[in-house]
MILO-242054 format. One record per residue: x negated, y, z negated of N, C-alpha, C, O in turn. Coordinates in steps of 0.001 Angstrom, whole numbers, padded with zeros to 6 digits, always signed. Each point is the difference from the previous one (the first is absolute). Layout:
<rs>
XYZXYZXYZXYZ
...
</rs>
This chain:
<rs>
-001590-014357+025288-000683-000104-001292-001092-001068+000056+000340-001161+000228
-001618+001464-000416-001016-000932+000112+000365-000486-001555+000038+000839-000900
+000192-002060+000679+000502-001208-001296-001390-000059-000359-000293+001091-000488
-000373-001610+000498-001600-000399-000852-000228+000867-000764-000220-000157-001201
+000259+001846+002179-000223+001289-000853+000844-000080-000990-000230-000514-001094
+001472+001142+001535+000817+000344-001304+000244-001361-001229+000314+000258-001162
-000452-001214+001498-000021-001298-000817-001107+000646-000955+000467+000253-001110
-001579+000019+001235-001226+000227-000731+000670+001118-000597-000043-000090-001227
+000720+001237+001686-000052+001182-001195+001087-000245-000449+000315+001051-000558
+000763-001997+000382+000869-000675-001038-001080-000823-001128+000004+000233-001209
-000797-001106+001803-000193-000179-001133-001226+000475-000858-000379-000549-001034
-000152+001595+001591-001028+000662-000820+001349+001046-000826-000222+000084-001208
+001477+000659+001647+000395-000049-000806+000770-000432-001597+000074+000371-001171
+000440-001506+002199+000188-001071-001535-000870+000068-000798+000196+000638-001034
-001334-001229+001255-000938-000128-000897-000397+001024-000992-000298-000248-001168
+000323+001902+001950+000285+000870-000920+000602-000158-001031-000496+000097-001122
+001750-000385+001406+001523-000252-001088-000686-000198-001110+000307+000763-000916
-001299-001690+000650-000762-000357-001080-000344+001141-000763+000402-000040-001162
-001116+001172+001542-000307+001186-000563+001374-000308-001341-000440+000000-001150
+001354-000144+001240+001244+000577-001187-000771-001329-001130-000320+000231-001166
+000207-001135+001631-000519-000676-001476-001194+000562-000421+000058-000122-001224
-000912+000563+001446-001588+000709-000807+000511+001018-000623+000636+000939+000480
-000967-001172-001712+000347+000874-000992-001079+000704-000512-001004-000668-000249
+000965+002291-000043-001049+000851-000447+000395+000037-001525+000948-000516-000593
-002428+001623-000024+000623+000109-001769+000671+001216+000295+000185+000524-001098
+000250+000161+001926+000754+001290-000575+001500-000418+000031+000675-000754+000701
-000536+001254-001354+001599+000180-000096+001078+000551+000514-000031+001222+000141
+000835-001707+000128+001389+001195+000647+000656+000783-000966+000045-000130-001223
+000535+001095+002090+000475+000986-000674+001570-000592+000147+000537+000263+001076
+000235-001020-002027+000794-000045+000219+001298+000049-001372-000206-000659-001020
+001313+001384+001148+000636+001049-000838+001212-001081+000241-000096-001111+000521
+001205+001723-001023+001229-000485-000179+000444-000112+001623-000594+000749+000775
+001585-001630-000253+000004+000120+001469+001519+000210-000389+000588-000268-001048
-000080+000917+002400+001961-000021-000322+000331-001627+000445-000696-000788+000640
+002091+000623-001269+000587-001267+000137+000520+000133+001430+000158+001096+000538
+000092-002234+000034+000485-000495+001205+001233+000749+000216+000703+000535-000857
-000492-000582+002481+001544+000217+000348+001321-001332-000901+001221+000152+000031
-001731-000974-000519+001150-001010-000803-000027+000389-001623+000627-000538-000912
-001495+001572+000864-000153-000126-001312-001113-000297-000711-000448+000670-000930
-000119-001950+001488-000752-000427-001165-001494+000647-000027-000446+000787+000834
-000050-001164-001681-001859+000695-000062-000475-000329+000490+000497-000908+000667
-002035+001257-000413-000816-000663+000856-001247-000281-000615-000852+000882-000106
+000618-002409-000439-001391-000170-000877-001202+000387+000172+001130-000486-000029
-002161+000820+000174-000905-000047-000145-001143-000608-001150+000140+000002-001223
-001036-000397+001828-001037-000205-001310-000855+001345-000333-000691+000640+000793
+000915-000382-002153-001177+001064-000310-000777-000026-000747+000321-000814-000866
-001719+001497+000561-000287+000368+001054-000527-001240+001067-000129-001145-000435
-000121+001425+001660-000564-000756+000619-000900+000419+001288+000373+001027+000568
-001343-001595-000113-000836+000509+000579+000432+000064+001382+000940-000685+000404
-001751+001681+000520+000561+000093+001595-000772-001038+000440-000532-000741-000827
+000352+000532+002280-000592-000978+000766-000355+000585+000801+000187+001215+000059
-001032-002126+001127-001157+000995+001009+000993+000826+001068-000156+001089+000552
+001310-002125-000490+001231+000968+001121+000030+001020-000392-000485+001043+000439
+001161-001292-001454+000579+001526-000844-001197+001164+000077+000225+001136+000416
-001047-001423-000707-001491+000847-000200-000123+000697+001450-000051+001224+000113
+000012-002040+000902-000121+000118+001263+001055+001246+000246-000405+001149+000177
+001446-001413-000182+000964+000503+000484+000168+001229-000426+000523+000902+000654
-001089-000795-002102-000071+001340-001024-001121+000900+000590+000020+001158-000417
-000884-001438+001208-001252+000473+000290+000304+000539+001296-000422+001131+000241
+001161-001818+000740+000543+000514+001162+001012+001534-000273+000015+001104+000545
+000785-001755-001708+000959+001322+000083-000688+001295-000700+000240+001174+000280
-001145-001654-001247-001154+001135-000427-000647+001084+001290+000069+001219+000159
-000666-002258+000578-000758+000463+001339+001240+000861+000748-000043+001227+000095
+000852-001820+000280+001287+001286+000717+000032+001268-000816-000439+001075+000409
+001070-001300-001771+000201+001160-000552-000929+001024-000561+000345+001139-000316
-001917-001778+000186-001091+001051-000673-001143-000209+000972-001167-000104-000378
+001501+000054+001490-000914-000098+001081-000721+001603+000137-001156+000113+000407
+002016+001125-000809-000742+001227+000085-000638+000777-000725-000316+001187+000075
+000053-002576-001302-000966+000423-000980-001614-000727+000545-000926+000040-000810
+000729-000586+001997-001136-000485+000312-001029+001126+000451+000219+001058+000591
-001161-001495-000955-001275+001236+000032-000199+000137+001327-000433+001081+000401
+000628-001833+000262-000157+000050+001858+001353-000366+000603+000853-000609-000645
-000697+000992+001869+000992-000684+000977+000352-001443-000092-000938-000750-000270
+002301+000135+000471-000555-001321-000055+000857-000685+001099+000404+000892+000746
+000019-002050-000358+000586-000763+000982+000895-000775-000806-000192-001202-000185
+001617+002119-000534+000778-000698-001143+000530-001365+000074+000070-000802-000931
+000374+000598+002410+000462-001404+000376-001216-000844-000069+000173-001192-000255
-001271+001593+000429-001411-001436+000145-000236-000221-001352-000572-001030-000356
+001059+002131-000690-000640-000116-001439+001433-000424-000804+000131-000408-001154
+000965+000676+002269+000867-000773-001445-000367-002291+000908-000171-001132-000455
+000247+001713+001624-000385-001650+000212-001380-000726-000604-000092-001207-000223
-000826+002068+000032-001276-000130-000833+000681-000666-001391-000111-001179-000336
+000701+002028-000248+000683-000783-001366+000803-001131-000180-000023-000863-000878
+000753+001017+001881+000588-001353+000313-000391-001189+000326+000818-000920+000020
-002274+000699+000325-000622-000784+000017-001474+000042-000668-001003-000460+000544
+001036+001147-001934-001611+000107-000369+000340-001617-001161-001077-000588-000096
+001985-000028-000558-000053-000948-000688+000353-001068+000388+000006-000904-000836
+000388+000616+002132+000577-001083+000847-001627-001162-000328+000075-001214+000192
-000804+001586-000464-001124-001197-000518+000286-000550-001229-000767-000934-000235
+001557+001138-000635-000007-000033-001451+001117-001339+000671+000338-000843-000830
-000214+000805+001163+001269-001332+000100-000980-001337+000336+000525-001087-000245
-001923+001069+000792-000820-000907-000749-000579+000292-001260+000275-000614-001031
-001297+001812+001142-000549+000309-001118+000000+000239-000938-000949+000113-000776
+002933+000136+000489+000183+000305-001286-000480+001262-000464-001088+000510+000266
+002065-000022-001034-000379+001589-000574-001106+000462-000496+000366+000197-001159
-001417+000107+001196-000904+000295-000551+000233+001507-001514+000181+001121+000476
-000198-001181-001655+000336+001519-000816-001329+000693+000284-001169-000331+000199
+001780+001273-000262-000957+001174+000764-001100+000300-001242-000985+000687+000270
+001184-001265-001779-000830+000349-000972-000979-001802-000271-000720-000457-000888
+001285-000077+002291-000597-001718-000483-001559+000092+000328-000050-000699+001012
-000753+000968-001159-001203-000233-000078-000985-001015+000429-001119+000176+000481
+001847-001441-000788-000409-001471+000331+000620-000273+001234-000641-000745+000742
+001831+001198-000295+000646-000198+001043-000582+001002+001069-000208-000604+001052
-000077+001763-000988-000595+000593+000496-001280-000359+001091-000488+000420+001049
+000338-001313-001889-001704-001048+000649+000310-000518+000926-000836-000229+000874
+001973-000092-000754+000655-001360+001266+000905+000411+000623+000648-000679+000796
-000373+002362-001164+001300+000266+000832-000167-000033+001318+000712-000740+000678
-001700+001555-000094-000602+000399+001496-000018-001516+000794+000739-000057+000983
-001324-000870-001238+000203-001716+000219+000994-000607+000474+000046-000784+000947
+000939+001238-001769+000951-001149-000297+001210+001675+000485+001025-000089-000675
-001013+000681+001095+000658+000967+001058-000134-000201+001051+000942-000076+000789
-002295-000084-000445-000295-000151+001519+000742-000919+000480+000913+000198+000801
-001450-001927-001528+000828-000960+000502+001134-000277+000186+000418-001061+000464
+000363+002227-000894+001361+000208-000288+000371+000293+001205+000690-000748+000692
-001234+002173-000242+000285+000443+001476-000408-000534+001067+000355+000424+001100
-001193-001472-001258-000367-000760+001005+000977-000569+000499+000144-000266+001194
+000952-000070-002493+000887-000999+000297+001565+000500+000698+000720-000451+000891
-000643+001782-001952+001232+000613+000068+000233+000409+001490+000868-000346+000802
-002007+001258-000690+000305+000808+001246-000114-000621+000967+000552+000346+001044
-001164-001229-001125-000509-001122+001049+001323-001298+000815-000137-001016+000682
+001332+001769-001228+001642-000794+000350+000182+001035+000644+000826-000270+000872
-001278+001810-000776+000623+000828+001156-000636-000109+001617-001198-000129+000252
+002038+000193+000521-000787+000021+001231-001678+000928+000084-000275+000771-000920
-000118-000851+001387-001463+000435+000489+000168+001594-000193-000497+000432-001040
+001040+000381+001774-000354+000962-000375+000582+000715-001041-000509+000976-000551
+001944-001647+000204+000641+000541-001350-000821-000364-001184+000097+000688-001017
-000856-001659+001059-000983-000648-000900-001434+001154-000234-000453+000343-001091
-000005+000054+002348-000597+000918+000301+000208+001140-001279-000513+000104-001114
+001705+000820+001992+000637+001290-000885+000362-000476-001063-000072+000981-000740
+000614-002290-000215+000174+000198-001010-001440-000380-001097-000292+000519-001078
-000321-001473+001750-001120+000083-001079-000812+001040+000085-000570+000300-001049
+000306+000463+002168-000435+001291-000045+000333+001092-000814-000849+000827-000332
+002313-000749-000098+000184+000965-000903+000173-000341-001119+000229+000935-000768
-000254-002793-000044-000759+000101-001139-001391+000066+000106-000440+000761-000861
-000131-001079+001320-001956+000057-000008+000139+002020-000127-000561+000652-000880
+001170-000236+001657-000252+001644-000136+000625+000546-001425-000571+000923-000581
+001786-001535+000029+000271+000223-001372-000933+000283-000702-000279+001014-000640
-000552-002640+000887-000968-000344-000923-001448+000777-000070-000532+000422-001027
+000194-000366+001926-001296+001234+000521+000038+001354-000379-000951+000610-000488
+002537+000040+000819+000228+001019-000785-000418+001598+000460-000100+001143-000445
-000070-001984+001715-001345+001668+000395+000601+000701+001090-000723+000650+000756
+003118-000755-000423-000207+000755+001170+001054+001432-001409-000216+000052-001211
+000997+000631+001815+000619+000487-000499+001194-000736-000789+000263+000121-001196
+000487-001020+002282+001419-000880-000572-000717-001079-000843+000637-000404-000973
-001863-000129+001191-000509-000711-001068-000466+000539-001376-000366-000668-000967
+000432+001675+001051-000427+001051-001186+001485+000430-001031+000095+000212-001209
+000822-000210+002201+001020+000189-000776+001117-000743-000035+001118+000268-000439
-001583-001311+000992+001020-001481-000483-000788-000718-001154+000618-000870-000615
-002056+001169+000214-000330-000467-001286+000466+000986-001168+000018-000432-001152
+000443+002040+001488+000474+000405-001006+001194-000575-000292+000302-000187-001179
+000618-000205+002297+001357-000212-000127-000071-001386-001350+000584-000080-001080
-001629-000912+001809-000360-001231-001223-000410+000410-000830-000352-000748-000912
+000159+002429+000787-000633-000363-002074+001242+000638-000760+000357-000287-001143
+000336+001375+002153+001029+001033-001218+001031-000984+000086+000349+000062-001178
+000435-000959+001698+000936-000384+000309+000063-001137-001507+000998+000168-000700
-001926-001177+000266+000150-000735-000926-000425+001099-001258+000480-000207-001115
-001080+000976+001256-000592+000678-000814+001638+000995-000699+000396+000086-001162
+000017+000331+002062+001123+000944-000504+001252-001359-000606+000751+000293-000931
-000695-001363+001420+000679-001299-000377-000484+000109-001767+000798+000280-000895
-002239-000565+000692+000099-000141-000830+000208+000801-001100+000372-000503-001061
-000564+001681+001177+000758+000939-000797+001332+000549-000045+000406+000738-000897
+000252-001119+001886+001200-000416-000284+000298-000826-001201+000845+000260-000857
-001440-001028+000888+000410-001064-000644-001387+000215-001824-000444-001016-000535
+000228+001875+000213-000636+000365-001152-001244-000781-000315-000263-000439-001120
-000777+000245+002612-000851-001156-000094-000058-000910-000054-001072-000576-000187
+002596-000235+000373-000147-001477-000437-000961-000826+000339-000472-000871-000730
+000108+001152+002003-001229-001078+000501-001264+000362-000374-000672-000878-000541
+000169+001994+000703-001020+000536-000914+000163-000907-001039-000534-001105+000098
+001272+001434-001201-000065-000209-001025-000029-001690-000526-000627-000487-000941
+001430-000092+001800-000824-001495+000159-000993-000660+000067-000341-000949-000705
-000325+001570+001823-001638-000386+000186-001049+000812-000757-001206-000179+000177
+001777+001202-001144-000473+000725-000430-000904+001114+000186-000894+000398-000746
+001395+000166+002203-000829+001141+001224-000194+001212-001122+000679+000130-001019
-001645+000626+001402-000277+001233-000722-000053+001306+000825-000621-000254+001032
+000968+001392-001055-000367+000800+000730-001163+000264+000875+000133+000182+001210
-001303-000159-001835-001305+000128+000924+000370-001064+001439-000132+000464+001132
+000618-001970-001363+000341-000873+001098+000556+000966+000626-000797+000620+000704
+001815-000259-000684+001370+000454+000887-000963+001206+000711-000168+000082+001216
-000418+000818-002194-000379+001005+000844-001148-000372+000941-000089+000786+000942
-001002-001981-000945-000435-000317+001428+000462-000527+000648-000160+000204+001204
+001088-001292-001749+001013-000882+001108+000478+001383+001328-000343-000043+001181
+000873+000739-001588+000086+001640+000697-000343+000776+000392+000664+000914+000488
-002102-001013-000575-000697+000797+000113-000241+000687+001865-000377+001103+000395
+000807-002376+000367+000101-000037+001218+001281+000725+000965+000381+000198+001154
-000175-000061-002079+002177+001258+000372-000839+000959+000287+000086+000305+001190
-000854+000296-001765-000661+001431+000349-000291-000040+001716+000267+000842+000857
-000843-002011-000762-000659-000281+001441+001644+000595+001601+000126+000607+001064
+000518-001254-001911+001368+000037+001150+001137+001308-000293+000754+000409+000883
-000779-000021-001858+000817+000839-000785-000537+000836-001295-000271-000556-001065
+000169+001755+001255-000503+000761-001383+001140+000333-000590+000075-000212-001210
+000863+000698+001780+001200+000187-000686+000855-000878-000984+000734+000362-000920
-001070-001739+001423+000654-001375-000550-001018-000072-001296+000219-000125-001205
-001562+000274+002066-001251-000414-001118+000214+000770-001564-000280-000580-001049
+000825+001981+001115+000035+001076-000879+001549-000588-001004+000173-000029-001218
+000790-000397+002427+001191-000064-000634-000172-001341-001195+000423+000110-001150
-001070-001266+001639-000035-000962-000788-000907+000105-001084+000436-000489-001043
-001662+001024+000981-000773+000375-000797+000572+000691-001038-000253-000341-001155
+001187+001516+001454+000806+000117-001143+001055-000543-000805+000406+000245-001136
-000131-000914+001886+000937-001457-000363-000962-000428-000659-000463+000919-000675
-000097-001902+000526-001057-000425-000635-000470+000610-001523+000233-000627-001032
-000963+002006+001048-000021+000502-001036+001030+000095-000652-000094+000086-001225
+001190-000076+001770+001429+000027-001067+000289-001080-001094+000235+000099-001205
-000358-001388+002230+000130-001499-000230-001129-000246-001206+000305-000994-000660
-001267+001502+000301-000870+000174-000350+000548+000566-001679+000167-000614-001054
-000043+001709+001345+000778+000895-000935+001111-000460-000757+000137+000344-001174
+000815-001232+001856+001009-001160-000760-000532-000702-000683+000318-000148-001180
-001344-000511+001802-000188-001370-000598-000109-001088+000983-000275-001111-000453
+000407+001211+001456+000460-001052+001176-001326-000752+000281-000300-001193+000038
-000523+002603+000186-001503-000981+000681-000604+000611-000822+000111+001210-000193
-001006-002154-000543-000880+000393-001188-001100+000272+000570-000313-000329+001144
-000516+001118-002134-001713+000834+000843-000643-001582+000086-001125-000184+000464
</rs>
């Protein structure tokens, strides 16, 4: 075992670990849970919001299971590892909301320096392949980058209607938002693009996301 190496991808993983404290605005979907083998319940806070793990991890198992709704071929293992590491910057940079506007200005900045840092604890060429497949997330232009950004829009998006808009309805999002925030699903998935769009008009139709 070369020690220097694997020393480095311990602790570029640790440092991951962090991902579980960054907290996003969407919400979990979370329902009554069964009580323990002793009996007793199991608390939760509700509602309460997921975090970048959770997000992560939701996006990976998305990518396994609706991988054959992608408009092209794709390389499912590079695009669920694509997800698994497209927010690993947010543990400097902090979450950016996808409707923040002002934050928006400084996100690209204050990401970079992020990965300068993050990826920069993996050895050389793991450092390599992993900032490579966020920078390709981010670019957006192969196939698995096309449809690991759908996986990031339906995944909080169906969260929040689960949950009857709550976060919408906080920041006070309107439909027209949601439908360009989305507008980019078409790019990786028409099928997804069609399915949420009607979701949407529904949500619409409740009351959830106002015109």
């Amino acid at each position: 075992m070369d020690l220097n190496r694997f020393n480095a991808q311990i602790a570029f993983l640790m440092e991951v670990d962090r991902l579980k404290n960054i907290y996003r605005q969407t919400y979990t979907r979370v329902d009554d849970l069964p009580p323990m083998p002793d009996g007793s319940n199991v608390t939760v806070p509700y509602p309460r919001k997921e975090n970048d793990a959770e997000h992560s991890f939701s996006l990976a198992l998305f990518t396994a299971i609706l991988a054959e709704y992608s408009n092209e071929p794709i390389d499912v293992f590079k695009t669920m590892k694509m997800v698994l590491v497209h927010d690993i910057v947010e543990i400097d940079a902090g979450d950016t909301y996808c409707y923040d506007g002002e934050g928006a200005k400084t996100k690209a900045d204050r990401e970079n320096r992020a990965a300068d840092r993050i990826f920069g604890l993996l050895p050389k060429e793991q450092e390599a392949e992993f900032r490579g497949l966020w920078e390709e997330f981010e670019e957006r232009k192969t196939p698995e980058a096309r449809f690991a950004a759908v996986m990031d829009r339906i995944q909080p998006l169906l969260l929040n209607l689960s949950r009857d808009g709550l976060s919408w309805k906080e920041h006070g999002i309107h439909l027209s938002q949601v439908q360009k925030r989305n507008e980019l699903v078409k790019e990786g998935s028409e099928a997804l693009s069609d399915y949420i769009y009607a979701l949407l008009d529904e949500a619409n139709e409740r009351g959830i996301l106002p015109d």
